[in-house]
Every structure is written in structure tokens, then in C-alpha cells.
C-alpha positions as CSV (number, residue, x, y, z in Angstrom):
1,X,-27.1,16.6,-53.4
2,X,-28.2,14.1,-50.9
3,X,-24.0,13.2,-50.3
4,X,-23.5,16.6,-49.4
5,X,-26.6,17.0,-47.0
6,X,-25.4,13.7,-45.6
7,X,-22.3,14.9,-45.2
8,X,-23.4,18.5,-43.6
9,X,-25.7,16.6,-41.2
10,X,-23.2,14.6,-39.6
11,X,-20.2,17.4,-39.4
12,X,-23.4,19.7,-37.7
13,X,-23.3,16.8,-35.3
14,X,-20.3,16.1,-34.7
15,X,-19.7,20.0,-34.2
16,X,-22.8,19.8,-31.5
17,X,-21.4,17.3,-29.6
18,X,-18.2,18.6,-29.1
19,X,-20.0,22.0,-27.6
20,X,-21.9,19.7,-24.9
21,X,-18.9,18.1,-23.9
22,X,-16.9,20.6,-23.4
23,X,-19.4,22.7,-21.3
24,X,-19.9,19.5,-19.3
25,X,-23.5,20.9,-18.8
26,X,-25.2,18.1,-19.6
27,X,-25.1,14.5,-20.1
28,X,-24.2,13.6,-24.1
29,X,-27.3,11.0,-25.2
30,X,-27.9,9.5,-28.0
31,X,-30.3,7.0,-29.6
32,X,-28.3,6.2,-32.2
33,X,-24.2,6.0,-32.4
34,X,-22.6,7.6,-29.2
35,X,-19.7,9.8,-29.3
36,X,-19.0,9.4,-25.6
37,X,-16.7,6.5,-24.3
38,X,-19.1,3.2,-23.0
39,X,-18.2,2.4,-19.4
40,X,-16.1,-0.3,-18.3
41,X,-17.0,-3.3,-16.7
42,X,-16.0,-2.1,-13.6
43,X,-18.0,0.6,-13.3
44,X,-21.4,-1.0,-14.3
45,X,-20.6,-4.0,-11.8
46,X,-19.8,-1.6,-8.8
47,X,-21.5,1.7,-9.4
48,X,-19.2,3.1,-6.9
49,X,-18.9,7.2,-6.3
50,X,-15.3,7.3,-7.7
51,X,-13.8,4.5,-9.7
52,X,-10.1,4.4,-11.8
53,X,-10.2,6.4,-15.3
54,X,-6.8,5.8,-16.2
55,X,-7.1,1.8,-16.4
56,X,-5.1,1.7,-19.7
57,X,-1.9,3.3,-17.6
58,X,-2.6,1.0,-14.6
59,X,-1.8,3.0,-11.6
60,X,-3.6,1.8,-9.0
61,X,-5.0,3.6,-5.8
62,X,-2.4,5.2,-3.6
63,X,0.3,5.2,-6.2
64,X,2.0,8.7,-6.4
65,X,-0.5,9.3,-9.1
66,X,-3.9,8.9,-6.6
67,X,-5.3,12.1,-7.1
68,X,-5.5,11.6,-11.1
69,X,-6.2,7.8,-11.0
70,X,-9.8,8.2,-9.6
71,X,-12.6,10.1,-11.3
72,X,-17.0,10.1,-11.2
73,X,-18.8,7.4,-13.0
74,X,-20.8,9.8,-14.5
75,X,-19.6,11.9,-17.3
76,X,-21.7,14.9,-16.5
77,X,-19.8,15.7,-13.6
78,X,-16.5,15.3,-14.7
79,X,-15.2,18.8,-13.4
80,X,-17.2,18.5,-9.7
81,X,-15.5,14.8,-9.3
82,X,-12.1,16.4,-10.1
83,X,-12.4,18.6,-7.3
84,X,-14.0,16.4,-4.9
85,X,-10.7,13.8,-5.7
86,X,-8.6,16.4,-4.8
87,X,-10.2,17.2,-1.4
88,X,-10.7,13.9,-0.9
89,X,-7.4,12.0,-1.6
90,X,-4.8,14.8,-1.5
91,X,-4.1,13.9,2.1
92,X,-3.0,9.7,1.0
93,X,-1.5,11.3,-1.8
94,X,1.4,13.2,0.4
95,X,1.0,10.5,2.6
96,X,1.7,8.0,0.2
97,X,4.8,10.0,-1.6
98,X,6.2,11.2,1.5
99,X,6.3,8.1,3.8
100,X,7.2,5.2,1.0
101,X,5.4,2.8,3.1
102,X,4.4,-0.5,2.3
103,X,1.1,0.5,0.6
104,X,3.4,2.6,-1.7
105,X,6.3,-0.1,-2.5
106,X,3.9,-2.7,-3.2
107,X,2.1,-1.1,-5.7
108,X,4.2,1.4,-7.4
109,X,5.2,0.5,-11.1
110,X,8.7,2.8,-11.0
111,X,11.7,1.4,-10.5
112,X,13.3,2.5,-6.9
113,X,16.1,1.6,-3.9
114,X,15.6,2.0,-0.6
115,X,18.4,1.6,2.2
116,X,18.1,2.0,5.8
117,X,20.6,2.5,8.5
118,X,19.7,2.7,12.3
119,X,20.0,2.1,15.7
120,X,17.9,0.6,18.0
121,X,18.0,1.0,21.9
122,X,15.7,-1.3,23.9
123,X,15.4,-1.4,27.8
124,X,14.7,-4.9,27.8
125,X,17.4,-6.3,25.2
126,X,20.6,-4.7,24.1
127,X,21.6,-1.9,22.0
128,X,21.6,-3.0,18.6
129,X,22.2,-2.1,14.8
130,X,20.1,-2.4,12.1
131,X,19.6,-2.2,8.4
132,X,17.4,-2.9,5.1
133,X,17.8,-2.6,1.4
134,X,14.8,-2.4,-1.2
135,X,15.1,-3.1,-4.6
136,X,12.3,-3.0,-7.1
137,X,14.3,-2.2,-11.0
138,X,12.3,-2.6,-14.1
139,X,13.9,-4.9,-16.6
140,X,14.7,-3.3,-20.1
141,X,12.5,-4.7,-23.0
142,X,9.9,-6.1,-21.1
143,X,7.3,-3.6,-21.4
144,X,6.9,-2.4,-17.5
145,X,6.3,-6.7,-16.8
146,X,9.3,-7.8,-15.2
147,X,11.5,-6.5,-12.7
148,X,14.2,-7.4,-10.4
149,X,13.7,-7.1,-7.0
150,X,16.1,-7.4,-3.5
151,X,14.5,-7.7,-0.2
152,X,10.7,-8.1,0.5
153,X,7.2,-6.9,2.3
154,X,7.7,-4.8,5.3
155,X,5.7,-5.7,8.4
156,X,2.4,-4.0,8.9
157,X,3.0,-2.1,11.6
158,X,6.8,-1.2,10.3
159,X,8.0,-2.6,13.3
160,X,10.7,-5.4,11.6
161,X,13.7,-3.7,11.4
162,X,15.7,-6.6,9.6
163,X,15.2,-9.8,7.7
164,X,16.9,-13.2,8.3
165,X,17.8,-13.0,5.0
166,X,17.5,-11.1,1.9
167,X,15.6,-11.8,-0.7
168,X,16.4,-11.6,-4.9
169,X,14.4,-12.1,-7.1
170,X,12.0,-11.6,-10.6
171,X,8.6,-10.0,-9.9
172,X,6.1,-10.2,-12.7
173,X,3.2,-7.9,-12.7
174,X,0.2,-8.5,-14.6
175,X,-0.6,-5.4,-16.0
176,X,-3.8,-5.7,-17.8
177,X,-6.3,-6.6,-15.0
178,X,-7.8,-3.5,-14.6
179,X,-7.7,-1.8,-10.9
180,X,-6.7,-5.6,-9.9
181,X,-3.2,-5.3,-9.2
182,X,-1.4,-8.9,-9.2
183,X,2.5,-9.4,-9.0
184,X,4.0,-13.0,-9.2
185,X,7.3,-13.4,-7.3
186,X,10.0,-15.9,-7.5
187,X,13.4,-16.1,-5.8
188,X,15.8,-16.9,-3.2
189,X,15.5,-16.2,0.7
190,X,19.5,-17.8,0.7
191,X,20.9,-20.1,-1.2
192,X,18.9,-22.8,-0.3
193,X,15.4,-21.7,0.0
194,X,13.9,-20.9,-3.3
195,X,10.2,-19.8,-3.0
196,X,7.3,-18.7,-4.9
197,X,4.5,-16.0,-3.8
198,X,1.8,-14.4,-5.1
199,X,0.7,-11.0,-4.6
200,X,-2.9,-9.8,-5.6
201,X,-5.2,-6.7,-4.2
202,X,-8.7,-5.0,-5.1
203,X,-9.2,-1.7,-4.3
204,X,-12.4,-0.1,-3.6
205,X,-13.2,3.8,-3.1
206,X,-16.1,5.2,-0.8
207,X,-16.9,8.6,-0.7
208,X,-14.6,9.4,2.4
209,X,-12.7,5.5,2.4
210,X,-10.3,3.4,1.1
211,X,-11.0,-0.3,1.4
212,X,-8.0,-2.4,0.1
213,X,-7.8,-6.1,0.9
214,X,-4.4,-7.5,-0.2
215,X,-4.0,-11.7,0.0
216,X,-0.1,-13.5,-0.3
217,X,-0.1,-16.9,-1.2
218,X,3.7,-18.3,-0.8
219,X,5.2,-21.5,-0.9
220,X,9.4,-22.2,0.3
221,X,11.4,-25.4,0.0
222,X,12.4,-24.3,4.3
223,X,8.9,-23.2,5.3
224,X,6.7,-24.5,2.7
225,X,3.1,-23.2,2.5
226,X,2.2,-19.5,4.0
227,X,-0.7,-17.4,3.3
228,X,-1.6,-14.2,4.3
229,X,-4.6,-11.7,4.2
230,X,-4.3,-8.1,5.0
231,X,-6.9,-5.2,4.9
232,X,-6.7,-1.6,5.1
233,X,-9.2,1.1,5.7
234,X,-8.2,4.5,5.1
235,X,-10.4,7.6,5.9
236,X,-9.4,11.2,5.6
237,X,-10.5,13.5,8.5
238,X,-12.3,17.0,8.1
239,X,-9.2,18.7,8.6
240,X,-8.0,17.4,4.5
241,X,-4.5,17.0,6.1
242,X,-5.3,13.9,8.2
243,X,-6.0,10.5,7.9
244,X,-6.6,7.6,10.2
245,X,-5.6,4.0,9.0
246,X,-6.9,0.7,9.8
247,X,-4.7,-2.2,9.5
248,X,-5.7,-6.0,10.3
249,X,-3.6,-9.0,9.8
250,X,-4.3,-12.6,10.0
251,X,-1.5,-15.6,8.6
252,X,-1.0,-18.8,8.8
253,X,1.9,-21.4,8.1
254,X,2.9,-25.1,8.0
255,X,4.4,-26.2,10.7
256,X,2.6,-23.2,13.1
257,X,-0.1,-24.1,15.1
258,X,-3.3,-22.1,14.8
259,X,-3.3,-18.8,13.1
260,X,-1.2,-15.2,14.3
261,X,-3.2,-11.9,13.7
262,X,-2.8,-8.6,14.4
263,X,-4.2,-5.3,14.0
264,X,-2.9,-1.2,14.1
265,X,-4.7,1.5,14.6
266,X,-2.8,5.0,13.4
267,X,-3.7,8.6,12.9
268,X,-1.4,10.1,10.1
269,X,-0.5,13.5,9.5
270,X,1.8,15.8,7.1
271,X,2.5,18.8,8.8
272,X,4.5,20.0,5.6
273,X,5.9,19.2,2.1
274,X,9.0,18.1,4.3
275,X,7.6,16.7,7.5
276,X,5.2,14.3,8.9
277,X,4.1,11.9,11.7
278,X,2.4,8.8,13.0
279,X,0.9,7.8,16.2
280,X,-0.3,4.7,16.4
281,X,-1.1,1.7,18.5
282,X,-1.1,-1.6,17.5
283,X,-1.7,-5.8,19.1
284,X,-0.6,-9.2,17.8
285,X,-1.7,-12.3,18.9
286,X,-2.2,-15.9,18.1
287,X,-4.9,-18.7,18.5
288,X,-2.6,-21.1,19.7
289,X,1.0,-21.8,20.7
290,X,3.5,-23.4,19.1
291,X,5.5,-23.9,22.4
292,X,5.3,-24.4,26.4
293,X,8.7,-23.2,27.1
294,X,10.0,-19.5,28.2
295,X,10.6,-17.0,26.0
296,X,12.3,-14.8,28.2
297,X,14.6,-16.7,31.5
298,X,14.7,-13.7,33.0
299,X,10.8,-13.5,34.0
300,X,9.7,-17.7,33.4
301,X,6.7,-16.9,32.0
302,X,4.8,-19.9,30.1
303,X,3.3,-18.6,26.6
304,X,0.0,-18.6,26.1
305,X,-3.0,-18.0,23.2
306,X,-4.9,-14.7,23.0
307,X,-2.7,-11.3,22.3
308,X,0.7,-11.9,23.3
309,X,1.8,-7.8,22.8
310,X,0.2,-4.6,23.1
311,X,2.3,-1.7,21.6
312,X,2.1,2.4,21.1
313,X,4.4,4.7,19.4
314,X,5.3,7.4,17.2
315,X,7.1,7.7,14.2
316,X,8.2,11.1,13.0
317,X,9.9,11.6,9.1
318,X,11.6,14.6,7.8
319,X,13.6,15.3,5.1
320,X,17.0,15.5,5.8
321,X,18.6,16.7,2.4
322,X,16.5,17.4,-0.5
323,X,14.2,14.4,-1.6
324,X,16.1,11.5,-1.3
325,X,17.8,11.3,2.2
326,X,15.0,11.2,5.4
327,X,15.7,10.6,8.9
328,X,13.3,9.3,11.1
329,X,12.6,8.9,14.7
330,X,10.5,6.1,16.6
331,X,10.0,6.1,20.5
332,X,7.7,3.2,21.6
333,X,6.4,1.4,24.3
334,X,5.5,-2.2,24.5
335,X,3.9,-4.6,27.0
336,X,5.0,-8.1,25.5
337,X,3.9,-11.7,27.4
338,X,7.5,-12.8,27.3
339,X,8.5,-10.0,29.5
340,X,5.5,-10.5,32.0
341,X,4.0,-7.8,30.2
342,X,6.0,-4.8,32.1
343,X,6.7,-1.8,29.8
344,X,9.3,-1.9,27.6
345,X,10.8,1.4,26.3
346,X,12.2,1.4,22.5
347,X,14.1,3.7,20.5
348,X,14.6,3.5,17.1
349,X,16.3,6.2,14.9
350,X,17.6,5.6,11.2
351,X,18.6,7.3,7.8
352,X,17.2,6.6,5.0
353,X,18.2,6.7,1.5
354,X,15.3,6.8,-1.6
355,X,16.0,7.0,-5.1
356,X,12.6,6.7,-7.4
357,X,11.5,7.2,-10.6
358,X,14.6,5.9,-12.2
């Protein structure tokens, strides 16, 4: 008799439970065991708004997957923070999935290749071609940890159109750090400059911004040590299909004097599943210089420290034929010290081919 009272008690409970949970109308307590999932770590440490639910699938923030990743700390409201995350981050979502920038590549877990093809036209150098391949293929049997990878980081402002030379490489991701996203690379820049680098970034949600600080740590047989700290803040604008985006740089190298910085400020926008646009303005400079001599013969001017290069653009995407193949077009001006700081006009304009989730 008392077995099966035991027993009825606890199915009657169980059975309860399961009711409040599913009409999420009020927070499951209990003195004694607890039927609800104990929070992480992260979420007692940071008691943040919105915080990472899916840790165990480790897609971090502005993956294609944003607007699932994050969710309220607080079980009670799980419906309400649902809707709030899609108000809030559906904008970086098409953002992120439409553009393929670097906060995307970085990050994403999915195997992909990239290729661009362009043209540049510039009123103060000549016309010139360009390209850039992207690499990033999971390696079979390894459980998502190591993949192979061909070319590197693109600038933060976009602006590098080419690398001296490409990059190959393994790239090992450490995949159970929770939202800490850390990547270990190691390869070739050439035959005969093997390097190391080290990848790692913490990102932290606000109610309407994204605060991601990313630090590189590198070391080449050619250049030897390098590190580098970048930070992005990323808030949407009332509109839902807006956002505006800062970027700030700062490295420094052996064998450079001083440190080089820079920072971009840019107001994003996706007009439509198959369009969107960037306008932004940007500076670099550096705290010291590394030589006394002319960049540029043509105007003799001496370099000095401070910002060296004010710049303002646009950058418009669309897709060209179905999801894979973009074009996109970049008119920008830019006042650089070696050219007296006069303006000079840029064109850019180049085809790009994207094959993910392969």
C-alpha cells in the first residue's frame, strides 16, 4: 500500500509539473528535487538579459543560427524572450547570412569557399586586378575540431583586396568552451614562413547591443611576434532592419615601431532577402613611424604619427544568380598622408562566388 501511494504521489507530480511548464505561467519551484534544468555558469556569473541556450551545439553569436542561439535567463519568460530575440537580432541575422563578412567567416562552424574576382580603378594609382579565395573544409572524423583552411582574416574595414600570399593551413577549434569561441591556427604564408596564431573572442549581449572583443596572438619565422585586439559594437536601430556597427582596431608587431589602430564607423542595411548596403567611414593611424622617407615621389611628403588616412564609402551586395553568386559595388573616397591628403576616388567592383554548408 505505501509503494503504490509512493508511486501515485510522484507520477501526480511529475504530471503537475509538466502542466506549469508548458503554460510557461509561472516559474517551476521546488524545495526538494527540481525538474527544471540548473543554470549554467555563465548565466549566474553574468546575469545578462539574453545569454546562449544552445551551448552544447556551440554556435556562437552572429552565426547564421543568431536568432535561436540566444534566449532569457529566466525560464518563466521563455516565450516573451523568444520574441524579443527575434525583434532584436533578426536584422544581424540577415546581415550576417547575407554579407559573409568577417564576423561571419570567423565564427561559422560549416565548411565553405569563397572566391572573389574584381577590378579596381584608382585616380591616384593604376587600374588594377584583383582576387581572393577562402577556404574553411571540415576534416572527416574529427568530430567538427579540425579543418583545413586556405587564405586568412579579412581586414576590418574590408578594404584589403589581396594578400601577399596565401595562406594553408589546419585550424582547430575548441569546441567545448561554452560561448568562448577559440580557434588555433597553424600553416604556411609561402613556403618559407610557417606561423602559428591564435584566435579567441567573448561575446556579450545587451538588450539592444552586441559587444564582441576578439584578440589574435601570432607568431611567423618572417615577421615573428604580432598581436592584435579588435572590438565590435553592434546596435540595431528602431527601424528592426538597420544596424549601426562599431569597429576599433589596435596591433602591434616586431620590428614596427609603436602601435597602428584604426577604427570604422558603418550604418548597415538589408533592403531585401536579395539586396543590401553599407555606408561607412573609417581612419587608421599609427603612434609612430617606422620611416622618414616619401611614400609617394609624386607629392614628397615626410610621414608622420597621428592618423595617416581618413576614408568614406559605400558598399552595395546583391545577388546576382540564386544564393551563391553576388556582385558587389564599392565607390570610395580617401584622403591619405602619402598623397598630401587630396581626395582620392576609388572604384571597386567584383563577383563573388559562396558555396556553404557543405
Amino acid at each position: 500500500m505505501i509503494r503504490f501511494f509512493t508511486f501515485t504521489l510522484i507520477l501526480l507530480t511529475t504530471l503537475l509539473a509538466e502542466t506549469k511548464d508548458s503554460n510557461s505561467s509561472t516559474k517551476i519551484e521546488s524545495t526538494g528535487t527540481s525538474l527544471s534544468k540548473e543554470p549554467s555558469l555563465y548565466e549566474t556569473l553574468l546575469s545578462l538579459d539574453y545569454i546562449q541556450s544552445s551551448i552544447s551545439k556551440k554556435v556562437l553569436i552572429f552565426s547564421s543560427n543568431l536568432d535561436h542561439s540566444l534566449t532569457n535567463r529566466s525560464q518563466n519568460d521563455t516565450n516573451t524572450s523568444i520574441k524579443k530575440e527575434s525583434s532584436l537580432y533578426g536584422i544581424v541575422n540577415l546581415y550576417d547570412d547575407f554579407f559573409k563578412d568577417e564576423t561571419y567567416l570567423s565564427t561559422t562552424n560549416k565548411s565553405y569557399i569563397r572566391l572573389k574576382l574584381g577590378v579596381e580603378a584608382n585616380a591616384e594609382e593604376k587600374f588594377d586586378y584583383f582576387n581572393n579565395i577562402r577556404v574553411n573544409l571540415r576534416l572527416p572524423k574529427t568530430e567538427k575540431s579540425l579543418y583545413l583552411f586556405i587564405g586568412e582574416e579579412d581586414a576590418i574595414d574590408d578594404t584589403k583586396t589581396t594578400n601577399d600570399t596565401t595562406s594553408i593551413g589546419i585550424k582547430y577549434v575548441l569546441d567545448n568552451l561554452d560561448i568562448l569561441n577559440v580557434n588555433l591556427f597553424a600553416g604556411f604564408r609561402g613556403i618559407s614562413n610557417p606561423f602559428v596564431k591564435l584566435r579567441f573572442q567573448y561575446p556579450i549581449a545587451f538588450k539592444y547591443l552586441l559587444f564582441r572583443p576578439i584578440q589574435y596572438i601570432e607568431y611567423s619565422y618572417k615577421n615573428e611576434f604580432k598581436e592584435e585586439t579588435q572590438f565590435y559594437f553592434d546596435h540595431r536601430l528602431d527601424s528592426k532592419v538597420n544596424l549601426i556597427r562599431l569597429s576599433l582596431s589596435r596591433y602591434t608587431q616586431t620590428r614596427l615601431k609603436g602601435m597602428n589602430y584604426s577604427a570604422q564607423l558603418s550604418y548597415i542595411s538589408t533592403l531585401k532577402h536579395s539586396v543590401g548596403f553599407q555606408v561607412y567611414t573609417s581612419v587608421q593611424g599609427q603612434t609612430d613611424v617606422q620611416t622618414i622617407q616619401p611614400a609617394n615621389i609624386k607629392y614628397n611628403v615626410v610621414p608622420t604619427k597621428g592618423i595617416y588616412n581618413y576614408s568614406t564609402g559605400i558598399v552595395w551586395r546583391q545577388h546576382l544568380f540564386k544564393k551563391y553568386l553576388f556582385y558587389e559595388l564599392q565607390p570610395l573616397v580617401e584622403f591619405n598622408q602619402q598623397y598630401n591628403y587630396n581626395a582620392n576616388y576609388i572604384f571597386r567592383a567584383h563577383i563573388e562566388l559562396y558555396f556553404g554548408n557543405i
